[in-house]
N, C-alpha and C positions, 0 to 999 in steps of 0.2 A: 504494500500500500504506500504513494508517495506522502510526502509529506504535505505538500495543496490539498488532498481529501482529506486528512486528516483535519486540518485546518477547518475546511467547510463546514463541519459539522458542529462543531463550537460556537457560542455569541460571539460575536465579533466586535459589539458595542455596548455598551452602556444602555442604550435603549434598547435593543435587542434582550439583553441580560432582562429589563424591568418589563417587556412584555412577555416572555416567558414564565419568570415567578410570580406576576398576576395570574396567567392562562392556569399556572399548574395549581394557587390556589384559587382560583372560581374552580377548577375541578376537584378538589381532593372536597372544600364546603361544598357541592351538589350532591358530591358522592354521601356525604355524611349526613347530610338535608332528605338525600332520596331513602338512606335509612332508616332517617327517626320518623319520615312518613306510618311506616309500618306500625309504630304507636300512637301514632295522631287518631283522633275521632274526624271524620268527615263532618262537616260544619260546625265546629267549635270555633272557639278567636283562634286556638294553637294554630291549626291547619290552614285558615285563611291566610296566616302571616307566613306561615313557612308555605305556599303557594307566591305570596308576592317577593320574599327573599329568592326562590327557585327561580322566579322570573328574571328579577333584577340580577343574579347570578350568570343566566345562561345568559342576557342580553352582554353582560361583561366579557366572560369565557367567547363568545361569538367575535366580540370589537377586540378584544386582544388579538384571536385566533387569526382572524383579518388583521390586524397591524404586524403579526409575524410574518404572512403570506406574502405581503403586499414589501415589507422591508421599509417600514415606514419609520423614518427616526426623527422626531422629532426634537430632540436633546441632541 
């Protein structure tokens, strides 16, 4: 393997680095959101909110996932 691929695969910026560690925690929080479902009541306050956090999470994980695709650096 040369050392250019090797390279590729790494952040290569500062912004790259801060779009990844958000992407990966919007997913580890949905993953553990989409667990604690399993003890929510459907229509209580609990599951309403943790439906609007799932929202407001995946909307996040989405706009990250898209600024890493896209190689978007702001900073």
């Amino acid at each position: 393997m040369s050392r250019s691929s090797t390279h590729s695969r790494q952040p290569s910026s500062y912004s790259q680095q801060l779009w990844m560690w958000m992407f990966t925690l919007s997913v580890a929080f949905l993953l553990l959101l989409g667990w604690s479902f399993l003890y929510l009541e459907p229509g209580t306050p609990s599951y309403v909110i943790g439906q609007v956090s799932a929202a407001a999470l995946s909307v996040t994980a989405v706009g990250t996932g898209l600024a890493l695709y896209s190689d978007w650096e702001p900073f």
